[in-house]
C-alpha positions in Angstrom: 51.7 -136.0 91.4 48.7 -134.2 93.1 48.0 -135.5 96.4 44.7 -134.4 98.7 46.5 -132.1 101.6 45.4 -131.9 105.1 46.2 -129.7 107.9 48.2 -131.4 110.3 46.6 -133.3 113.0 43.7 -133.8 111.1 42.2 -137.7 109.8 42.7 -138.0 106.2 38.8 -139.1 106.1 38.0 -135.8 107.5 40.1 -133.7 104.7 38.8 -136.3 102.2 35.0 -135.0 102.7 35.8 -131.6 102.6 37.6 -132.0 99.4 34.8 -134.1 97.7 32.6 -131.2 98.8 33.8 -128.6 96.2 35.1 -131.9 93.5 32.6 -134.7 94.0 28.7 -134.5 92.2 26.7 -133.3 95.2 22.6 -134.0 94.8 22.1 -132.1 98.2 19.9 -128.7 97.3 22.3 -125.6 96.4 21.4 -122.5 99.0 18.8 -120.5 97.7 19.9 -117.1 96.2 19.1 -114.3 98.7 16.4 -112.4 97.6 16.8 -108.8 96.0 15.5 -105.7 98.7 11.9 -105.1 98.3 11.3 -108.8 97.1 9.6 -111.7 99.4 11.9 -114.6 100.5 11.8 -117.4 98.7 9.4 -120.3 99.6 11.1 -123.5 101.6 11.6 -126.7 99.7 9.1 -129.4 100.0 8.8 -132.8 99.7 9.0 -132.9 96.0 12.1 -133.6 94.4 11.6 -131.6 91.5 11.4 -128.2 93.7 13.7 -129.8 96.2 16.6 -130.2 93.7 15.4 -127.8 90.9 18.2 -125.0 89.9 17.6 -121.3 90.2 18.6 -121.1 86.5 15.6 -122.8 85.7 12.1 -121.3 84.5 10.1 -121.9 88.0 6.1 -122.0 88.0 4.5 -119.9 90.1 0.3 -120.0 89.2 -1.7 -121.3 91.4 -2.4 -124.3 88.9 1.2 -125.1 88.4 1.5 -125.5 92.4 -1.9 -127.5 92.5 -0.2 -129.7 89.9 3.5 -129.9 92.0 1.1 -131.1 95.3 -0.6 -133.3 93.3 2.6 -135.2 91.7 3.8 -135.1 95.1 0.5 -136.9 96.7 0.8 -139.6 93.5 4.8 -140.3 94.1 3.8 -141.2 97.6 1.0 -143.5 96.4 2.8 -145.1 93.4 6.2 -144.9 94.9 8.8 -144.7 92.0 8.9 -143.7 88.1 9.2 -147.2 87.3 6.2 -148.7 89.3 4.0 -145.5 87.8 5.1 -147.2 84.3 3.3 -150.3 84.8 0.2 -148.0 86.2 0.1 -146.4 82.7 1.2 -143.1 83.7 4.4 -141.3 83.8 5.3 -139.6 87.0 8.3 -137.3 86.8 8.8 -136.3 90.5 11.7 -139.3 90.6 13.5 -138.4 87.4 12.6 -134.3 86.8 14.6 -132.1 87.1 18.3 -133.8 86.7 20.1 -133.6 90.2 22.1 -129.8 90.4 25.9 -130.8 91.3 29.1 -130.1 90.9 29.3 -127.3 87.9 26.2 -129.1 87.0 28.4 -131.8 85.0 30.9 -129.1 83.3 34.0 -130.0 83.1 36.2 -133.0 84.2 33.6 -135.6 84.9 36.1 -137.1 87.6 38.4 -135.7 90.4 41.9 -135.4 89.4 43.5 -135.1 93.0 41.2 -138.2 94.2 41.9 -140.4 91.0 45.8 -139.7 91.2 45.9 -140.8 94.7 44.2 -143.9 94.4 46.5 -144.5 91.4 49.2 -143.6 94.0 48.3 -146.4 96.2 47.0 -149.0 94.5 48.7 -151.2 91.4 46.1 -153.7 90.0 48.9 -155.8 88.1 50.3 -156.9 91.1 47.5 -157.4 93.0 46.2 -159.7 89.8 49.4 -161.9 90.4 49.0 -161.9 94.4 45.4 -162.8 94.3 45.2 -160.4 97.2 45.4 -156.7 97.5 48.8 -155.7 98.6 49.2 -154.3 102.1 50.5 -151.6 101.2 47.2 -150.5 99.2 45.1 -151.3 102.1 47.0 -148.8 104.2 46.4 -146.2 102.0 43.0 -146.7 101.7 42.7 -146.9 105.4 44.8 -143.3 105.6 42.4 -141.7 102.6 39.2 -143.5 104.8 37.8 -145.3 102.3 36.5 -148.0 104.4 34.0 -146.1 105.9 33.2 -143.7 103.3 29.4 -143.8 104.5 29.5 -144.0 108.0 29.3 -140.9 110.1 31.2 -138.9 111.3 31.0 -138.8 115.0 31.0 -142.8 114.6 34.7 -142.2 112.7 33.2 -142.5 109.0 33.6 -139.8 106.3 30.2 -138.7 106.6 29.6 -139.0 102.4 26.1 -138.5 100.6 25.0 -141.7 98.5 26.0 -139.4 95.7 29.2 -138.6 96.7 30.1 -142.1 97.8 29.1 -143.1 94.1 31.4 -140.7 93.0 34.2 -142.3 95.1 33.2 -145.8 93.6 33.5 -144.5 90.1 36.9 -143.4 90.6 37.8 -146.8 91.9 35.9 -148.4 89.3 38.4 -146.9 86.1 40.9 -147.9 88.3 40.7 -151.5 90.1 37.1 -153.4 90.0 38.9 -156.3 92.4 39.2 -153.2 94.7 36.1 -151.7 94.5 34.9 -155.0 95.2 36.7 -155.7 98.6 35.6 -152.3 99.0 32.0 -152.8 98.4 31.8 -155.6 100.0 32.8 -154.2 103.0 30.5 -151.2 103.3 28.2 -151.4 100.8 26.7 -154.8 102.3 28.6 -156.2 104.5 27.9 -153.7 107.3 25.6 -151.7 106.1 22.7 -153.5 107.6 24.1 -152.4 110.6 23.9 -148.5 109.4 20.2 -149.3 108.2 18.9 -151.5 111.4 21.0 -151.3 113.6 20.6 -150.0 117.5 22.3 -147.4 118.6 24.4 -149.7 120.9 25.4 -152.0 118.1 26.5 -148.7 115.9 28.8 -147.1 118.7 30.1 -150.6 118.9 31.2 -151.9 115.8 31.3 -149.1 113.0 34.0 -147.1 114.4 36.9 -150.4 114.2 34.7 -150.9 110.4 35.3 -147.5 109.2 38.9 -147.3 110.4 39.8 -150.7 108.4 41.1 -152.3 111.6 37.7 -155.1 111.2 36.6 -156.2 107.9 32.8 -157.1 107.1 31.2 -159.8 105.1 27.8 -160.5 103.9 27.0 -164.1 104.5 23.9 -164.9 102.6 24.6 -167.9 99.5 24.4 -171.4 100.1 24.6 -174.6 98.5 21.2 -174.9 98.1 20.6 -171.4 98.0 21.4 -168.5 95.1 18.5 -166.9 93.4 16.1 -168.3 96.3 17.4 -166.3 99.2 14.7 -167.4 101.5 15.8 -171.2 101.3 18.9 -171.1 103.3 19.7 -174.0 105.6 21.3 -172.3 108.1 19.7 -172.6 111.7 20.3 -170.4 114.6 18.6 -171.9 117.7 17.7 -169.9 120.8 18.7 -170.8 124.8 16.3 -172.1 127.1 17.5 -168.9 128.9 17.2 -166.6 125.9 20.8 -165.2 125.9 22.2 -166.4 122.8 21.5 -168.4 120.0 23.5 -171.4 118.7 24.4 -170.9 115.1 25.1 -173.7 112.3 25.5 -174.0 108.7 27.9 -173.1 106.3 28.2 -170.1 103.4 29.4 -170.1 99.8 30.9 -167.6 97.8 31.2 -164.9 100.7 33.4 -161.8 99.5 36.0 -161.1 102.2 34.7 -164.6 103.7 38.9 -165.4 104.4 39.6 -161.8 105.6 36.7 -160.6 108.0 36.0 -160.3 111.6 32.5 -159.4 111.4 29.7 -161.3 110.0 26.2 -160.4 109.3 24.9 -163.7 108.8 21.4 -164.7 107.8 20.1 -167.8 109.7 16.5 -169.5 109.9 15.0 -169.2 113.3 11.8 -170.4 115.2 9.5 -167.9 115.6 6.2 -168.2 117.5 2.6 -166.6 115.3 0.3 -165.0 117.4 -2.0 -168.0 116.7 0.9 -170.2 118.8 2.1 -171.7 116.0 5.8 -172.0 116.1 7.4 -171.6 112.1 10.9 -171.4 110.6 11.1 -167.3 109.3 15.0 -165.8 108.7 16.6 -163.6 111.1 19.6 -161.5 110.8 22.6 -161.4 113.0 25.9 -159.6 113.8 28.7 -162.8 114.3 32.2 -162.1 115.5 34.9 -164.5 114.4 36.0 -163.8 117.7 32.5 -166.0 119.2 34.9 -168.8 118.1 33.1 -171.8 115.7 33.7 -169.2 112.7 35.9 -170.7 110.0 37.0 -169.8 106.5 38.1 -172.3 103.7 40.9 -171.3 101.2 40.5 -168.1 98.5 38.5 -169.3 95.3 40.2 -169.5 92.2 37.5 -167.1 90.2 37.4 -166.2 86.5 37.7 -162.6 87.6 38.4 -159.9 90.7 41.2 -162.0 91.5 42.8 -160.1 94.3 39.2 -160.0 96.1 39.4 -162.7 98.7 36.0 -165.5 98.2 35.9 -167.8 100.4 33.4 -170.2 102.3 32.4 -169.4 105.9 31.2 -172.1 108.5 29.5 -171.8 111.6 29.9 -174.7 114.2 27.7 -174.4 117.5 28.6 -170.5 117.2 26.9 -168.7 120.5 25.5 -165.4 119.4 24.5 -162.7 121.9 20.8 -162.0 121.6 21.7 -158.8 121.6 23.3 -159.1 118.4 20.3 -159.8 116.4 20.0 -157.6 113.5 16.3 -156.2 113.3 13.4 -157.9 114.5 13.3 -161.6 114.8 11.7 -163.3 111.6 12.5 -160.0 109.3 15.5 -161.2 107.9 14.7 -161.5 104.6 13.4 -158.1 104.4 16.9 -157.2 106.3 18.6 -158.6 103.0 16.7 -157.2 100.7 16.9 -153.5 101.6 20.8 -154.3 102.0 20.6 -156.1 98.2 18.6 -152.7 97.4 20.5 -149.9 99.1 24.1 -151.0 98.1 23.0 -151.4 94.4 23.5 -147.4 93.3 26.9 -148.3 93.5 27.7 -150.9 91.3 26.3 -148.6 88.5 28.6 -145.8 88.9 31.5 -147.7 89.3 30.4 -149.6 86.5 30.4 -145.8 84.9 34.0 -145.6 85.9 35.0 -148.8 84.5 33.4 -147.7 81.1 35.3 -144.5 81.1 38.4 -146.5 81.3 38.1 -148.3 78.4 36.6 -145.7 76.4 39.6 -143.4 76.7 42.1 -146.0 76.2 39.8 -147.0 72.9 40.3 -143.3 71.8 43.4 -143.3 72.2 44.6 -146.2 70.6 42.5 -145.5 67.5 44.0 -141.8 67.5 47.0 -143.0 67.3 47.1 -146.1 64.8 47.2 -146.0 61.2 46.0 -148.2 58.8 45.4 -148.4 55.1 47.1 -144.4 55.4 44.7 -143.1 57.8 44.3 -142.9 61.3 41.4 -146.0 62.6 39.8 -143.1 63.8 38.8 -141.5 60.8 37.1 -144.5 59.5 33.3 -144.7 60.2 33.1 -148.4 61.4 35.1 -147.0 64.2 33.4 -143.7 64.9 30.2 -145.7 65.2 31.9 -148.1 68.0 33.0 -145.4 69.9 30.2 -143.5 69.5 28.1 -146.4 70.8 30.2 -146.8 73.8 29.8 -142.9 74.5 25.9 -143.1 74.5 25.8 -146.4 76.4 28.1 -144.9 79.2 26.3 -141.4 79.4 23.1 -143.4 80.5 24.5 -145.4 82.5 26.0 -142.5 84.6 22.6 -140.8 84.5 21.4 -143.8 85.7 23.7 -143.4 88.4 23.5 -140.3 89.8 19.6 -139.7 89.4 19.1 -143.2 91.5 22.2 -142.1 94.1 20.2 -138.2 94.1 16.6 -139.5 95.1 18.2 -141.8 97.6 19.5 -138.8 98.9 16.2 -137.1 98.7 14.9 -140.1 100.9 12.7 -141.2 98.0 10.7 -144.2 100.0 11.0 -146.5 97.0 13.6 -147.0 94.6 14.0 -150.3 94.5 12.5 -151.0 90.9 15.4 -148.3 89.7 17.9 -149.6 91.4 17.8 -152.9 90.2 17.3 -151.2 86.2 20.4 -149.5 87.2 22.0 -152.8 87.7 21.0 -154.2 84.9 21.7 -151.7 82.9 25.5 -150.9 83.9 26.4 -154.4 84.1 25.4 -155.3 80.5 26.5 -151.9 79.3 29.7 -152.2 80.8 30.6 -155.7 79.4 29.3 -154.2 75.9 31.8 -151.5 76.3 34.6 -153.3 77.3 34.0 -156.0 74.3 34.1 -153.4 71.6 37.2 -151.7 73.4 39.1 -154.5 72.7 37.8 -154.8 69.2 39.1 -151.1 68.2 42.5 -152.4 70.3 42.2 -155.4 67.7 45.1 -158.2 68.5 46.3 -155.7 70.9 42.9 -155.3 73.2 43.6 -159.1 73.6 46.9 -158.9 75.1 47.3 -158.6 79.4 49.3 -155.7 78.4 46.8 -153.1 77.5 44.9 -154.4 80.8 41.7 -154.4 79.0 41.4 -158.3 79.2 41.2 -158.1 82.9 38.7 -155.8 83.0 37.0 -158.1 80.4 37.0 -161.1 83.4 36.6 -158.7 86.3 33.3 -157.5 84.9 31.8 -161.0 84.3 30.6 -161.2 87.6 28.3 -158.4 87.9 25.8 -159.9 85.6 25.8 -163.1 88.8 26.0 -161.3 92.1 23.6 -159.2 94.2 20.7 -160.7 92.6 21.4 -161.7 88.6 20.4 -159.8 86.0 18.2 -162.8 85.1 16.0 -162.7 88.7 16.3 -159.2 88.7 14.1 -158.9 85.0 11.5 -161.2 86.6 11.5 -158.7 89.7 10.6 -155.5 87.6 7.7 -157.8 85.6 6.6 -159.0 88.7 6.2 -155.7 90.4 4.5 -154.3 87.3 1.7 -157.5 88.0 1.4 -156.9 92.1 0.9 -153.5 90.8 -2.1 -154.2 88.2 -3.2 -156.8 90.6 -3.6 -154.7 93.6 -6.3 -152.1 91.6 -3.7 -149.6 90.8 -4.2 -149.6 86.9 -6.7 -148.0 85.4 -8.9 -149.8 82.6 -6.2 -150.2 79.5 -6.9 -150.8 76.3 -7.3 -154.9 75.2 -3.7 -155.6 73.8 -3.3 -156.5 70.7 -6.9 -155.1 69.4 -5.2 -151.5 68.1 -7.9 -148.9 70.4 -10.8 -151.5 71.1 -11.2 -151.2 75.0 -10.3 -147.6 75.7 -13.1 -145.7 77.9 -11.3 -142.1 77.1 -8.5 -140.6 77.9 -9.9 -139.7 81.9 -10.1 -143.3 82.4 -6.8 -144.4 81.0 -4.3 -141.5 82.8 -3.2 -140.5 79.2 -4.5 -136.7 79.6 -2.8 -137.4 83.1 0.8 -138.0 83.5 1.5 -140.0 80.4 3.2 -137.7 78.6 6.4 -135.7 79.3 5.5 -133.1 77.0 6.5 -129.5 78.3 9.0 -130.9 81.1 11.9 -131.7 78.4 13.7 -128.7 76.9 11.5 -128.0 73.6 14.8 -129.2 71.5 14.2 -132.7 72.7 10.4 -132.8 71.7 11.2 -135.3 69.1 12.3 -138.0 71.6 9.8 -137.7 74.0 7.0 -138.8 72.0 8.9 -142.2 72.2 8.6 -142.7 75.9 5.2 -141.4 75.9 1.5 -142.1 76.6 1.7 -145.1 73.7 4.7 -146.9 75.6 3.6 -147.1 79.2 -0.6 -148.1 77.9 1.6 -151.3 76.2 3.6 -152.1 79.1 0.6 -151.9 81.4 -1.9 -153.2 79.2 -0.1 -156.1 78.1 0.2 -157.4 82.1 -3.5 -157.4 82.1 -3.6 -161.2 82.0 0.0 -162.5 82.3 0.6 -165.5 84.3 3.6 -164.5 86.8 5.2 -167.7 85.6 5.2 -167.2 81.6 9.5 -166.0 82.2 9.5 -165.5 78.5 6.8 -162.7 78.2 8.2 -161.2 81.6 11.5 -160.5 80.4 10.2 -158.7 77.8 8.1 -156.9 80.0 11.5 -155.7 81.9 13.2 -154.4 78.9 10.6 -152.2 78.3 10.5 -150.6 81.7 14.0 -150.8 81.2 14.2 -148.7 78.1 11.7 -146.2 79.5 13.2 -145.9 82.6 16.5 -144.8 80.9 14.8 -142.9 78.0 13.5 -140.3 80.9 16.8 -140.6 83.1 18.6 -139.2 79.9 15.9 -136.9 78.6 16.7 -135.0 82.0 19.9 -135.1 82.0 20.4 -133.6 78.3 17.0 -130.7 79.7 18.8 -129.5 82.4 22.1 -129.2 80.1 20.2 -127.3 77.3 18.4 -125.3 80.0 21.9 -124.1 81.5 23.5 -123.4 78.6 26.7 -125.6 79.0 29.1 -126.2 77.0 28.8 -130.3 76.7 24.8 -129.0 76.0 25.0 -129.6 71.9 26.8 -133.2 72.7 24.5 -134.1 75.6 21.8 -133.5 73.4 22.9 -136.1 70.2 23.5 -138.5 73.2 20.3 -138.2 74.2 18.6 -138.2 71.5 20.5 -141.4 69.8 19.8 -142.9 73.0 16.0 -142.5 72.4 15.9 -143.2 68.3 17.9 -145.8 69.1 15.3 -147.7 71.8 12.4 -146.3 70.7 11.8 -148.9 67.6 13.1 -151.7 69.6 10.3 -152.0 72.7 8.0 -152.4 69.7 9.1 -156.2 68.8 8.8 -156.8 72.8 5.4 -155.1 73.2 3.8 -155.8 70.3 4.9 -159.7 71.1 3.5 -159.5 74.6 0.6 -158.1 73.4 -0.1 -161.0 71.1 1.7 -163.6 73.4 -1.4 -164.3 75.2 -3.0 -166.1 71.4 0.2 -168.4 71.4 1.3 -171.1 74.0 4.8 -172.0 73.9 6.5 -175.8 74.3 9.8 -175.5 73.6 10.4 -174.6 70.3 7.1 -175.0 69.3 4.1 -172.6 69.4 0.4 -173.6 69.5 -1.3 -171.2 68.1 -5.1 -170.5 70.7 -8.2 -170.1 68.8 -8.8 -166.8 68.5 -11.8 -164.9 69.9 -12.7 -163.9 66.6 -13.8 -167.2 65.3 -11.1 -169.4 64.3 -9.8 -166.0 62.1 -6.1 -166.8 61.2 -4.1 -164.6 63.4 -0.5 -163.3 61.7 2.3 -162.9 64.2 5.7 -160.7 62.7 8.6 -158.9 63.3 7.4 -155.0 63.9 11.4 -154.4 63.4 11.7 -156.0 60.2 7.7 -156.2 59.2 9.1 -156.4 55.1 11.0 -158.8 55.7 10.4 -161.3 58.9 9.3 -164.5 58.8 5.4 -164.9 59.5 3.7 -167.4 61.5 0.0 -168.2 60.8 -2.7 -170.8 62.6 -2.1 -173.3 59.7 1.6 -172.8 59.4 3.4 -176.4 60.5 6.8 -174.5 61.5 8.0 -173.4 64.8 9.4 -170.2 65.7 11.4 -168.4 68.6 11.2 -164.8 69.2 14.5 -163.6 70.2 15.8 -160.3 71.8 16.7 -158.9 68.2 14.2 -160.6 65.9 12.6 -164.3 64.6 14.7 -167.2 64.8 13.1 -170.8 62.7 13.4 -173.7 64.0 11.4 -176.7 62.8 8.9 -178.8 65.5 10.1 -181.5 67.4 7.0 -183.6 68.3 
């Protein structure tokens, strides 16, 4: 079996990043060809992305318009911030997502690294750490040996030193292997200490990531409480400062902590009092660093979970805990914004290890259906099955674009990628359960059985719809950013929804001649499918906020799906360009991906943004709909399907039925008054 070799002497973290160098997907800029003799040298990269990252194989502009237009994307990506938040200001601002991050073969080839997926195959065995309900000890000291418990910590600290890209490449491997791992894994590094790698001193660094990285300590993220899911800023928990300003006293309890039994390190968040310039003395959240070795610090028993057995969830309590000021985690009162960058940062990698899982299942899908007959033919040969799989192939190949462009710009030090990363989430998580579901329907009775293992993967993967913010909160997020964004003056004047052109003041005024369109980025063989995430999509999405109460949830999740579909419409229409443009091999097959992908999409925002558009003539009670008089004088106004508009139901102002739009269609269902 193929192991990762080292020269002797030398830490197995250390001869892990140099082999991820040459195996793992890299979004750092490949060298710059050296020029030919009698040419000039080629000009440094800049802040753009899409110069920073863009591959010599590619046609480069070099007119004094096309760099005007580079600097002025540039200037607009550091006023808007992301792709998705230019969505909701009606334009479309490629900087984030053009051109797809250059890497490893640029995606030729084995998508994963052999040596690095046999040996964590070599060390780990998820059966038996299903039936242990804890991961065996001898995995965790091979993962300790390969340094996979600080993957992202650096070097000179005792870390491996990876990229976010590379690190989501390690994640993905774990991911087809052991999600209960990746887990205990992620837990660790990708939040439980890794507010002390964004905001922590230097002192606080040298002190505790070096034990972290090595495995000998184990963090936890302490945020949930009883009283406190969704609503991260109501958390009991107090932390009371000295008279003499040394320490504070902690108390309260936590739910739900992964490695809550197993760690030594803590960062906890904890209301504290905090005096306003004005004098006034008011409860804000502060972040901490707690030892378990402050004494006061205790664990219950493992939680019996659904899922991700052998990842150890417990409760954590704090009884009159004294914390070193010095261990305060950012500034006092900034807590919350502490949590929220952690929530943010360690979110690229639940989507491609989500990727991972996919592949998992996909292959053992293939394989089964190569291999069984039925009726005298192999499954595989019949279409219902070709369609399944073929679904499950599209729906991971944007997920793992989702992936790696989100991992790239983080890379790139994009300022703001929170809006994508929490798509990403999204995204993978639902994908990923879709996958897995129709894996075990081509197994048939067999997908059911613990034998195939496709059953746990089916319980593992429940929970990544719940934590890190669910999928729920996190739709209402992306709406709600696309409203502080209209509200704050960003969006141009939009056309009236729902009234076809009325309201448009030209082109100029709407951004459409502007950065709407993706026309003459995408390779020319994908023109087709970029008229469906063009100027049309993103004036609906931003028109229809215009005059959306932030608490109508029913319109707002709409309003997320079609960001969402948008957002991966362009993360896959660059993927599939740069193929094309290179000329690879999987180019032909990236291409029907991509543009199934888009066909497949582009009819369904319709329903959601042709009902939001409308949504604002209807109030809804329950099942029932009020129809608004409407503006053009009591005129009766016909709601429909736009997916089925033959066939679907119709309401009018005299109709006496309710109705309830769901995520696929109409659904009747008579009043209840």
């Amino acid at each position: 079996m193929a192991r990762i070799s080292k020269p002797a002497g030398e830490p197995m973290g250390r001869a892990l990043r140099s082999g991820l160098q040459d195996q793992l997907l890299c979004g750092r800029q490949a060298p710059a060809p050296r020029p030919q003799r009698g040419q000039p040298p080629p000009r440094p990269a800049t802040c753009s992305r899409s110069r920073a990252l863009r591959s010599p194989s590619l046609p480069r502009a070099t007119s004094r318009p096309a760099v005007r237009a580079r600097g002025h994307r540039c200037r607009l990506l550091q006023e808007v911030g992301s792709f998705v938040r230019s969505t909701f200001n009606g334009q479309l601002v490629p900087d984030q997502v053009f051109p797809f991050p250059s890497g490893r073969r640029a995606w030729a080839g084995p998508a994963l690294p052999l040596p690095l997926l046999c040996r964590v195959k070599e060390v780990n065995d998820p059966t038996k750490n299903e039936k242990l309900e804890s991961i065996e000890e001898a995995t965790l000291a091979g993962l300790k040996a390969m340094g996979a418990f600080g993957l992202q910590v650096p070097e000179e600290l005792g870390g491996v030193g990876l990229t976010n890209t590379q690190y989501a490449r390690m994640v993905e491997v774990v991911g087809v292997h052991d999600l209960g791992v990746g887990i205990s894994l992620g837990a660790h590094q990708s939040i439980g200490f890794k507010g002390i790698l964004l905001f922590g001193t230097k002192s606080q660094k040298e002190k505790y990531l070096p034990k972290l990285a090595s495995g000998e300590t184990v963090a936890a993220f302490c945020l949930t409480e009883p009283s406190s899911g969704s609503d991260a800023a109501s958390i009991q928990t107090m932390a009371e400062p000295s008279a003499c300003g040394n320490f504070y006293t902690l108390n309260g309890g936590k739910i739900w902590i992964s490695n809550g039994g197993t760690a030594e390190i803590f960062t906890v968040f904890a209301k504290t009092p905090v005096k306003e310039r004005t004098g006034e003395v008011t409860e804000k959240i502060s972040a901490f660093i707690v030892e378990r070795a402050f004494g006061g610090v205790t664990s219950g028993p493992p939680e019996k979970k659904m899922g991700i057995k052998c990842s150890n969830t417990a409760e954590v309590h704090f009884d009159n805990v004294k914390v070193p000021a010095e261990n305060l985690l950012g500034e006092l009162g900034k807590g919350f914004n502490v949590a929220m960058n952690i929530l943010n940062n360690g979110r690229f990698g639940m989507a491609s290890a989500l990727a991972g899982t996919m592949r998992g299942v996909i292959v053992k899908a293939v394989r089964h259906a190569a291999a069984r007959t039925q009726f005298g033919n192999k499954i595989s040969r019949y279409g219902a099955i070709q369609e399944k799989i073929a679904r499950m192939a599209m729906l991971h190949y944007v997920t793992e674009s989702m992936a790696y462009m989100l991992s790239a710009n983080m890379d790139m030090r994009v300022p703001d990628y929170k809006l994508e990363a929490a798509i990403s989430k999204i995204f993978a998580s639902e994908a990923a359960w879709h996958v897995t579901d129709e894996c075990i329907q081509v197994l048939g009775g067999m997908g059911y059985m613990q034998e195939t293992g496709v059953e746990k993967v089916m319980r593992d993967l429940r929970i990544f719809r719940i934590f890190e913010g669910t999928n729920d909160i996190l739709r209402l997020f992306v709406a709600l950013v696309g409203i502080e964004v209209m509200t704050c003056g960003l969006c141009p004047t939009l056309p009236s929804p729902g009234r076809g052109g009325e309201g448009m003041q030209g082109p100029g005024a709407i951004g459409i001649s502007t950065g709407s369109s993706l026309q003459g980025i995408v390779h020319p063989d994908l023109d087709g499918s970029v008229d469906l995430v063009g100027a049309l999509g993103v004036t609906r999405v931003a028109a229809s906020l215009r005059s959306l109460p932030s608490d109508k949830q029913f319109h707002l999740k709409r309003i997320a799906d079609a960001a969402i579909d948008i957002y991966a419409m362009a993360v896959v229409l660059s993927r599939a360009t740069r193929s094309l443009s290179l000329g690879q091999p999987t180019a032909e097959h990236e291409k029907l991906l991509c543009q199934t992908w888009c066909h497949e999409v582009g009819p369904r925002p319709g329903p959601s943004w042709e009902w939001v558009c409308v949504a604002k003539q209807v109030r809804l009670e329950g099942l029932r709909a009020e129809p608004i008089p409407s503006s053009r004088g009591g005129e009766s106004q016909t709601l429909r399907c736009a997916e089925h508009p033959s066939s679907a139901p119709r309401l009018r102002s005299g109709d006496a039925r309710g109705w309830l739009l769901g995520a696929g269609g109409w659904g009747i269902a008579p009043n209840r008054h």
